[in-house]
N, CA, C and O atoms as a MOPAC input file, in Angstrom:
PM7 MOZYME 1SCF
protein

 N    149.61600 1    34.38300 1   104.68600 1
 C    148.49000 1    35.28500 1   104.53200 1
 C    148.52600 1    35.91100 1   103.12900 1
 O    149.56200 1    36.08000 1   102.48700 1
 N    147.25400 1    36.24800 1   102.70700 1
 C    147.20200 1    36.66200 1   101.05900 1
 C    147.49500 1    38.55400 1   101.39300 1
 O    147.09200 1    39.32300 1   102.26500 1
 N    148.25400 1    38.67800 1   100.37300 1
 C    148.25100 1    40.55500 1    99.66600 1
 C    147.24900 1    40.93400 1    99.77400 1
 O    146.54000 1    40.16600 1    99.12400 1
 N    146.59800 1    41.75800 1   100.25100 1
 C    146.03800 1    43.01200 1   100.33300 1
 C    146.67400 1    43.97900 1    99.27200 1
 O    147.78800 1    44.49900 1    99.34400 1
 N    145.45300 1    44.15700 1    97.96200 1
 C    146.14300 1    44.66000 1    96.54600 1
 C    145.82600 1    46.23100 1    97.18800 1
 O    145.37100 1    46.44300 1    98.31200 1
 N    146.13800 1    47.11100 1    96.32100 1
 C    145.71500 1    48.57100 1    96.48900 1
 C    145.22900 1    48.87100 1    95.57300 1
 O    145.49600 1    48.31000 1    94.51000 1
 N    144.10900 1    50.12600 1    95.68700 1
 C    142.95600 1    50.23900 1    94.96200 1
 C    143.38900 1    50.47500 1    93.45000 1
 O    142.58400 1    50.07300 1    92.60900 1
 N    144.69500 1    51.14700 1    92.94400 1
 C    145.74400 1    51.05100 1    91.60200 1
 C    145.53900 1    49.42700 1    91.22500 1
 O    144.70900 1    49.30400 1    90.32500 1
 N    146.09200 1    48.15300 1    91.69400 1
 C    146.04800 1    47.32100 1    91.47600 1
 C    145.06300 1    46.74100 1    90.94200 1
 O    145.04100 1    46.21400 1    89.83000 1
 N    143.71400 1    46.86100 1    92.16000 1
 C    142.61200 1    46.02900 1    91.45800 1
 C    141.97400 1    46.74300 1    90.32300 1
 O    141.21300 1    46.20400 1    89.51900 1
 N    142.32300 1    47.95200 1    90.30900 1
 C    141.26900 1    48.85800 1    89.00600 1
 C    142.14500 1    48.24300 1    87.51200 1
 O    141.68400 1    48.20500 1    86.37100 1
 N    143.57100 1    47.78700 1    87.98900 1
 C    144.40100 1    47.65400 1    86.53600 1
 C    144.05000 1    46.01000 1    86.27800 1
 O    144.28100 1    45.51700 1    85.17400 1
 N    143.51900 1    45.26400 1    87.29500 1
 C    143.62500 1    43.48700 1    87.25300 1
 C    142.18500 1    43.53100 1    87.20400 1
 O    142.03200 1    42.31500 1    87.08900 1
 N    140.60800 1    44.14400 1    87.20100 1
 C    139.54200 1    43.74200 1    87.68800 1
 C    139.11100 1    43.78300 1    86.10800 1
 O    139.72200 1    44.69000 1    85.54200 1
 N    138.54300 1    43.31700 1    85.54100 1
 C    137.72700 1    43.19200 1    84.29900 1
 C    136.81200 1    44.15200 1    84.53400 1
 O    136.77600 1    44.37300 1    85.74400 1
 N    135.86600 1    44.99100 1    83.77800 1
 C    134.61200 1    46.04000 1    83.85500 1
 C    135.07600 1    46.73900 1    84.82400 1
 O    134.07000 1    46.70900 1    85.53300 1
 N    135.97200 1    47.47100 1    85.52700 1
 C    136.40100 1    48.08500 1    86.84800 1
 C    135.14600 1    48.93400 1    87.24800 1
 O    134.54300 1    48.97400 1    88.32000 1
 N    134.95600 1    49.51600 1    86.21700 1
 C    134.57500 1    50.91500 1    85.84800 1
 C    132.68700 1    50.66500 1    86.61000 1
 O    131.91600 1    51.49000 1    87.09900 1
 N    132.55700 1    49.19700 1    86.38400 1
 C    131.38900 1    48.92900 1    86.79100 1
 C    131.26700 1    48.29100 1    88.65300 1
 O    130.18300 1    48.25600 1    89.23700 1
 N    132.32900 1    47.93700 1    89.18000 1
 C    132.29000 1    47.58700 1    90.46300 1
 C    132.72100 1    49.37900 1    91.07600 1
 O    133.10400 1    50.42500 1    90.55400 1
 N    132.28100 1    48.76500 1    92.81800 1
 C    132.34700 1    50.02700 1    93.15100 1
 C    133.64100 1    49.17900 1    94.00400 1
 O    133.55100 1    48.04400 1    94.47100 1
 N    134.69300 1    49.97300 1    94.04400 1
 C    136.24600 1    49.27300 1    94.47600 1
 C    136.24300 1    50.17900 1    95.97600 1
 O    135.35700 1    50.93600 1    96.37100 1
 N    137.11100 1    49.94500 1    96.42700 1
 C    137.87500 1    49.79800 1    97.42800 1
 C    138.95000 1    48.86500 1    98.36100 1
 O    138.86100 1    47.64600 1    98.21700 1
 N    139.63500 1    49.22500 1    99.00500 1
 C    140.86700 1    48.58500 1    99.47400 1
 C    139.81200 1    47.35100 1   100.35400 1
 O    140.15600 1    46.20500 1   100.64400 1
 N    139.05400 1    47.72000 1   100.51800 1
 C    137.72600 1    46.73800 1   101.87000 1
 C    136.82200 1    45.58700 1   101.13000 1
 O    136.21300 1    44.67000 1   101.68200 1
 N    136.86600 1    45.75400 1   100.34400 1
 C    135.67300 1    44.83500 1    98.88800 1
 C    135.54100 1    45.69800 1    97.88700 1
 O    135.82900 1    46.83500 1    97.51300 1
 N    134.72000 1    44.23100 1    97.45700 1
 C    134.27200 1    45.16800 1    95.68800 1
 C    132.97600 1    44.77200 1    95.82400 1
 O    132.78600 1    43.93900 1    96.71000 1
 N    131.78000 1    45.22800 1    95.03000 1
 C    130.97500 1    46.05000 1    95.26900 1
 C    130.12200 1    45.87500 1    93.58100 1
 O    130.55200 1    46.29200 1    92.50600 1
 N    129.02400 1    45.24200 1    93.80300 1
 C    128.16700 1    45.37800 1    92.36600 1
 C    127.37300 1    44.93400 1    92.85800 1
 O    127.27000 1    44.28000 1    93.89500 1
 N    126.07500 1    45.58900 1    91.40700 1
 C    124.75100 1    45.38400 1    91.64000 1
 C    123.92800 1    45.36900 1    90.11200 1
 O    123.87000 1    46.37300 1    89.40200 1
 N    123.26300 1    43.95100 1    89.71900 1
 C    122.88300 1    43.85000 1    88.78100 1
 C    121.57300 1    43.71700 1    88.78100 1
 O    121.10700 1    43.06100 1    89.71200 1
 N    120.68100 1    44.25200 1    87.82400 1
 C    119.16600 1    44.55500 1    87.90000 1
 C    118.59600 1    43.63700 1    86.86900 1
 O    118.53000 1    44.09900 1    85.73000 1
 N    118.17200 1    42.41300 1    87.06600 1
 C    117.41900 1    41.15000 1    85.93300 1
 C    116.33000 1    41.97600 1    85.65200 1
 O    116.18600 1    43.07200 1    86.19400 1
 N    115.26200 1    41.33100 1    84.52400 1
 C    114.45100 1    41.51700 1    84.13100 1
 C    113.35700 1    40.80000 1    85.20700 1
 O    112.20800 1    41.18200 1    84.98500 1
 N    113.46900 1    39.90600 1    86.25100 1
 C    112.57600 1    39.81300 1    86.96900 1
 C    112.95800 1    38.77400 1    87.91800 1
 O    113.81900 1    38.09400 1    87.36100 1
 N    112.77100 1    38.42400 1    88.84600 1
 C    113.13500 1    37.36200 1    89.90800 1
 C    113.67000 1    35.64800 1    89.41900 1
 O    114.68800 1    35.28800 1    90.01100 1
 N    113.33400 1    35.06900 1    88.85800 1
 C    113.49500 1    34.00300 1    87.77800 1
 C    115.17900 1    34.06700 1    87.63300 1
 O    116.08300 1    33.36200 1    88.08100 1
 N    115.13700 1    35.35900 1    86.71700 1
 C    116.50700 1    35.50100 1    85.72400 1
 C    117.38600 1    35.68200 1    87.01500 1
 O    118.31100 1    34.88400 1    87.16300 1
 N    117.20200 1    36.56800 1    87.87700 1
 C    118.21000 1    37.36700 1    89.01800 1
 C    118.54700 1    35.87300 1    89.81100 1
 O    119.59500 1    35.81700 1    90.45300 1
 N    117.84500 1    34.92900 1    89.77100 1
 C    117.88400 1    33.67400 1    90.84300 1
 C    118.79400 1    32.65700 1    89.93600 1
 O    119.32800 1    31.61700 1    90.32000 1
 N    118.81400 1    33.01700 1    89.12400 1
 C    119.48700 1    31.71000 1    88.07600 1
 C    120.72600 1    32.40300 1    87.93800 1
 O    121.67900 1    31.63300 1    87.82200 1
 N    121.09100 1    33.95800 1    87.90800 1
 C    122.67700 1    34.65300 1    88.21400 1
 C    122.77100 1    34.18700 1    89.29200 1
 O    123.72800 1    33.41600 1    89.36500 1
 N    122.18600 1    34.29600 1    90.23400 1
 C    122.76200 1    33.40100 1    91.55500 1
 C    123.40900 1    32.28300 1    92.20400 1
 O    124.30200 1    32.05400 1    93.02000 1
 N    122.32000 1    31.51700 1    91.27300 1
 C    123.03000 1    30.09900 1    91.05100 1
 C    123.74300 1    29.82800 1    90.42700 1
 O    124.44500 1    29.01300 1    91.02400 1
 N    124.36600 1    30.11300 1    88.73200 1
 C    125.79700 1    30.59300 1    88.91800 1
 C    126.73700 1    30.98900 1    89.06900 1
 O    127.89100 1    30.65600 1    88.79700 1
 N    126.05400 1    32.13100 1    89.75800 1
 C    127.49800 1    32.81700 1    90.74700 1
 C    128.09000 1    31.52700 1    91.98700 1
 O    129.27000 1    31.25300 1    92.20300 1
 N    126.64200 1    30.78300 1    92.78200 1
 C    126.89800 1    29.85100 1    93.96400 1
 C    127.92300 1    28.94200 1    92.95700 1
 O    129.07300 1    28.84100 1    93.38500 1
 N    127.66500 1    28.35200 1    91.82300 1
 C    128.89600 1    27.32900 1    91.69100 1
 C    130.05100 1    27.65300 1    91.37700 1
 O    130.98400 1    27.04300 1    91.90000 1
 N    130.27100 1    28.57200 1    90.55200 1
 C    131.63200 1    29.34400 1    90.21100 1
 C    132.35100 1    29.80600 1    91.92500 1
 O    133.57500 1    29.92000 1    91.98000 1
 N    131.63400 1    30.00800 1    93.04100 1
 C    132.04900 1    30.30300 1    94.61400 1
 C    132.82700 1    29.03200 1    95.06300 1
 O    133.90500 1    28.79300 1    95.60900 1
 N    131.56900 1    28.19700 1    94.48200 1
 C    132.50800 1    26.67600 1    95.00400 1
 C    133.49400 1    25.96700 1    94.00400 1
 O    134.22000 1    25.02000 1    94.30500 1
 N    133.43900 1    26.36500 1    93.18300 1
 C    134.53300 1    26.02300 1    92.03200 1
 C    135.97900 1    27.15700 1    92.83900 1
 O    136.99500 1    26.59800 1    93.25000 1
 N    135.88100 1    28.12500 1    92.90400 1
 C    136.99200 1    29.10100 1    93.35800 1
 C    137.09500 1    28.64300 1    95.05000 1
 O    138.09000 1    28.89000 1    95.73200 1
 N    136.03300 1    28.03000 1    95.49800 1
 C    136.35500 1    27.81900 1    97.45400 1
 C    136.44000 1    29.64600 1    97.94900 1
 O    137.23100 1    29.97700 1    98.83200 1
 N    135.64900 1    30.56400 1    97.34400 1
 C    136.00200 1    31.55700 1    97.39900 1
 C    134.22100 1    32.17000 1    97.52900 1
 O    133.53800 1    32.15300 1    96.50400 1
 N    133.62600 1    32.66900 1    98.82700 1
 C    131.98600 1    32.71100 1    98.76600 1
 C    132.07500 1    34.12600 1    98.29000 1
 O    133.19900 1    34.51900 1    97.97700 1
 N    130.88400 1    35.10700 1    98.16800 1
 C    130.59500 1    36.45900 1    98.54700 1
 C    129.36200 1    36.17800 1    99.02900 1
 O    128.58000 1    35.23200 1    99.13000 1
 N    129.49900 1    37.81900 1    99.40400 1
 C    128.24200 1    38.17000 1   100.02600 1
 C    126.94100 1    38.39500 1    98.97600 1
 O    127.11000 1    39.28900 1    98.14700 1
 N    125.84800 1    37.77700 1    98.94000 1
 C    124.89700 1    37.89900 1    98.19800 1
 C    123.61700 1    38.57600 1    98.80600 1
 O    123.33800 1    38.33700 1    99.98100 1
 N    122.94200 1    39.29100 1    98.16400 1
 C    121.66400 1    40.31100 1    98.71800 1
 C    121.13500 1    39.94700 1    97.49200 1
 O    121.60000 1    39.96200 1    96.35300 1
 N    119.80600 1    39.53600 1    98.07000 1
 C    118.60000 1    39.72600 1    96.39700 1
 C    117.33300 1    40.22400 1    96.93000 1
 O    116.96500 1    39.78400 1    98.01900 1
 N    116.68600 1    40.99900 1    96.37100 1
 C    115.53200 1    41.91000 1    96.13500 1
 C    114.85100 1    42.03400 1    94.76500 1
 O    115.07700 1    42.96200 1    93.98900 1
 N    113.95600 1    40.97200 1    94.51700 1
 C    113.30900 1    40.47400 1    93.45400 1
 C    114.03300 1    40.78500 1    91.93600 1
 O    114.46600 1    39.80300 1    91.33400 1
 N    114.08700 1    41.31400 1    91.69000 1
 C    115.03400 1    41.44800 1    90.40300 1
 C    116.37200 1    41.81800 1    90.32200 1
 O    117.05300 1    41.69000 1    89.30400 1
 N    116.90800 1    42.45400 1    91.79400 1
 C    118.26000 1    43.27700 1    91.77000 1
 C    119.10300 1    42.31800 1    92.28000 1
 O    118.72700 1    41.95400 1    93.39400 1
 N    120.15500 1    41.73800 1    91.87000 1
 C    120.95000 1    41.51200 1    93.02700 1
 C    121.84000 1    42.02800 1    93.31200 1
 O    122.09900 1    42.87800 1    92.46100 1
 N    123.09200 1    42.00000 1    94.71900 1
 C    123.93500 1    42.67800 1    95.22000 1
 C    125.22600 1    41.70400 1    95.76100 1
 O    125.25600 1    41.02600 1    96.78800 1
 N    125.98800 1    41.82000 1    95.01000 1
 C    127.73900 1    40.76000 1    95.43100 1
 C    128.35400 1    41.47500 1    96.11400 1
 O    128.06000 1    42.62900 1    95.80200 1
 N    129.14500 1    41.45000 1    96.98300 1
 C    130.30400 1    41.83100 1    98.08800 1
 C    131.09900 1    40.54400 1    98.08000 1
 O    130.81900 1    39.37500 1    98.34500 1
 N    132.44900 1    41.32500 1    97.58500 1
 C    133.66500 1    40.24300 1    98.08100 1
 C    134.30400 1    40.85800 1    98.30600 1
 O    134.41000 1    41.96900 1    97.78600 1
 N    135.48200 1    40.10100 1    99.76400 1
 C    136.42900 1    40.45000 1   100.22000 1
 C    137.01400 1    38.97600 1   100.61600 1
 O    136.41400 1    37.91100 1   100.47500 1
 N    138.26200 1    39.15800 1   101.11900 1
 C    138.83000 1    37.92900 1   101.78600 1
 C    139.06200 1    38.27000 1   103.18500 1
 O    139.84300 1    39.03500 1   103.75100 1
 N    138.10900 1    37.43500 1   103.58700 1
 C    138.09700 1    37.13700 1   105.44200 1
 C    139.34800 1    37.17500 1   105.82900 1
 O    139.69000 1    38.06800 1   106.60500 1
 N    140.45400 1    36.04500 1   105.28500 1
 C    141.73000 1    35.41100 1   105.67000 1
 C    142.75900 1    36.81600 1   105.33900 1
 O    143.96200 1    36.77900 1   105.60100 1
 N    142.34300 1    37.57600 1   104.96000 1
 C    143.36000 1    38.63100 1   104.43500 1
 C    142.66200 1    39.81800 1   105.10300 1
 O    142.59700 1    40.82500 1   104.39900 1
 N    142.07300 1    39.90200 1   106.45200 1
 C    141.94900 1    41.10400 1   107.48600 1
 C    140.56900 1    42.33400 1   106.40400 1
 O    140.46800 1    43.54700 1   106.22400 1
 N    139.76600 1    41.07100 1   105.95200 1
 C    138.54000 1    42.01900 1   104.93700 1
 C    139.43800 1    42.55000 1   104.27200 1
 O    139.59100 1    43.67000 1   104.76000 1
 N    140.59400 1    42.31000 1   102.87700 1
 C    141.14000 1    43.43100 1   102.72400 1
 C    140.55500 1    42.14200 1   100.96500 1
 O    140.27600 1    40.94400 1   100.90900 1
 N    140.62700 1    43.32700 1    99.79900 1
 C    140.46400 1    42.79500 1    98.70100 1
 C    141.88700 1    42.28400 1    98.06400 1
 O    142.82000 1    43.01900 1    97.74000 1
 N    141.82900 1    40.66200 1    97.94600 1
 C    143.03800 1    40.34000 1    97.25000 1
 C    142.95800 1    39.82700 1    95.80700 1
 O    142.11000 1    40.09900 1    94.95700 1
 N    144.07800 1    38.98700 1    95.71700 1
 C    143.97600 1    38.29000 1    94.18700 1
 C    142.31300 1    37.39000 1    94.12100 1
 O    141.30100 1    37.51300 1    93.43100 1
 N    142.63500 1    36.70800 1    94.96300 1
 C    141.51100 1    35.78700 1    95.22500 1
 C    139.68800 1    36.57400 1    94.84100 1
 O    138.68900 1    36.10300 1    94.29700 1
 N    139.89200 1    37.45900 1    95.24400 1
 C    138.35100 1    38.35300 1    94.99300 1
 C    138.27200 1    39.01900 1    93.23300 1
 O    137.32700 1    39.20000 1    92.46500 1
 N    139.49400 1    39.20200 1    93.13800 1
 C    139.53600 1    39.95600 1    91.69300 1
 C    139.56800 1    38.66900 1    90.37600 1
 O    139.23500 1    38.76800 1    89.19500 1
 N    140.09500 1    37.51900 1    91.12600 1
 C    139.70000 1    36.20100 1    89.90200 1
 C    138.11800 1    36.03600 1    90.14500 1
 O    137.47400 1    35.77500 1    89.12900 1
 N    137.45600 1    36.14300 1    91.26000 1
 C    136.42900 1    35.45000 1    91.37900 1
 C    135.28800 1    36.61500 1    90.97900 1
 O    134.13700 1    36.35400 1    90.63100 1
 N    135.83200 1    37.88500 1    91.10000 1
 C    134.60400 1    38.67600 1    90.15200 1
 C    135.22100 1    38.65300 1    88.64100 1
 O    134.39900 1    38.88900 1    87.75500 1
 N    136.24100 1    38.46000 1    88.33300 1
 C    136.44300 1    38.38500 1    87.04600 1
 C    135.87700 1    37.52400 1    86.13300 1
 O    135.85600 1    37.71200 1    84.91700 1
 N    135.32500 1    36.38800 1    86.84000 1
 C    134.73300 1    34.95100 1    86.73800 1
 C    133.47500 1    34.89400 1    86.41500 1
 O    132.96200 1    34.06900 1    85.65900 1
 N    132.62700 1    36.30700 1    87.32800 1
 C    131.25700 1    36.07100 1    87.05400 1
 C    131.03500 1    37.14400 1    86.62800 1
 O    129.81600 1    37.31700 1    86.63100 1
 N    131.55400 1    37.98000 1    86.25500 1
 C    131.60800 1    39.58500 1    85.21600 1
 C    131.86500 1    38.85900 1    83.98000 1
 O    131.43600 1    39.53900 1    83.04900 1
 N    132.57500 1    37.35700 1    83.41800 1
 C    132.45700 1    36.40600 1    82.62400 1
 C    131.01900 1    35.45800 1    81.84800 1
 O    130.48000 1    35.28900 1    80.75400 1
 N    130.89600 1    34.99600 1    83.43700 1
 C    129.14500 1    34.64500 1    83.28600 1
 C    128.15300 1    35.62300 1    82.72900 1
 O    127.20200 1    35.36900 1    81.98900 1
 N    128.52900 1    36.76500 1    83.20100 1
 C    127.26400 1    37.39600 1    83.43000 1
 C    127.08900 1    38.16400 1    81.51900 1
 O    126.06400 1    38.18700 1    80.83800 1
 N    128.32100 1    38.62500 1    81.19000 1
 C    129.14600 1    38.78000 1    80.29400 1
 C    128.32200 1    37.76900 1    79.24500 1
 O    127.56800 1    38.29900 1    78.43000 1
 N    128.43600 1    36.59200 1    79.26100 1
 C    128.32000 1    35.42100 1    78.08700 1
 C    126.66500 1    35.41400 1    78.25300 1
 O    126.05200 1    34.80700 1    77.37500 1
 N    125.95000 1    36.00100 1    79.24400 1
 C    124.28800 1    35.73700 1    79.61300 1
 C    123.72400 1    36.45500 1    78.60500 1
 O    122.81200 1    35.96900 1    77.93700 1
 N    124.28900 1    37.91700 1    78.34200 1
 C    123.56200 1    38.92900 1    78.12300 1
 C    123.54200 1    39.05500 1    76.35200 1
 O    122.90900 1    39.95700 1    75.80500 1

């Protein structure tokens, strides 16, 4: 079974910390596109970077906003290594977009 990090951990390992909303349960962001188009195409590379890592989140979209939740199922919903590479990944993407 994977570590369950503590909220010290992921704030010192998460890239932009300051911009996810953390907790020991998931992490937590929400990015606002310029309009449905742009917000759908972060999506779609967030979906391949998910399957590149074998690692999904939770996705919410509302025409320009979208909303990520990750946690690891296999680790009792608790946030591990596995969640903090895979937002580090698209805080990368999103990072190289802008």
């Amino acid at each position: 079974m994977l570590k369950a990090l503590t909220k010290q951990e992921i704030i010192q390992q998460l890239k932009g910390s300051d911009r996810w909303s953390i907790n020991t349960r998931e992490l937590k962001r929400t990015w606002e596109f310029s309009d449905f188009q742009e917000a759908m195409s972060f999506i779609m590379r967030v979906a391949f970077l998910a399957e590149q890592h074998n690692h999904h989140p939770v996705i919410n979209n509302v025409y320009s906003k979208v909303e990520l939740r990750i946690t690891t199922h296999d680790a009792d919903n608790q946030v591990t290594e596995r969640d903090i590479i895979l937002a580090n990944s698209i805080s990368d993407i999103r990072h190289r977009a802008e």
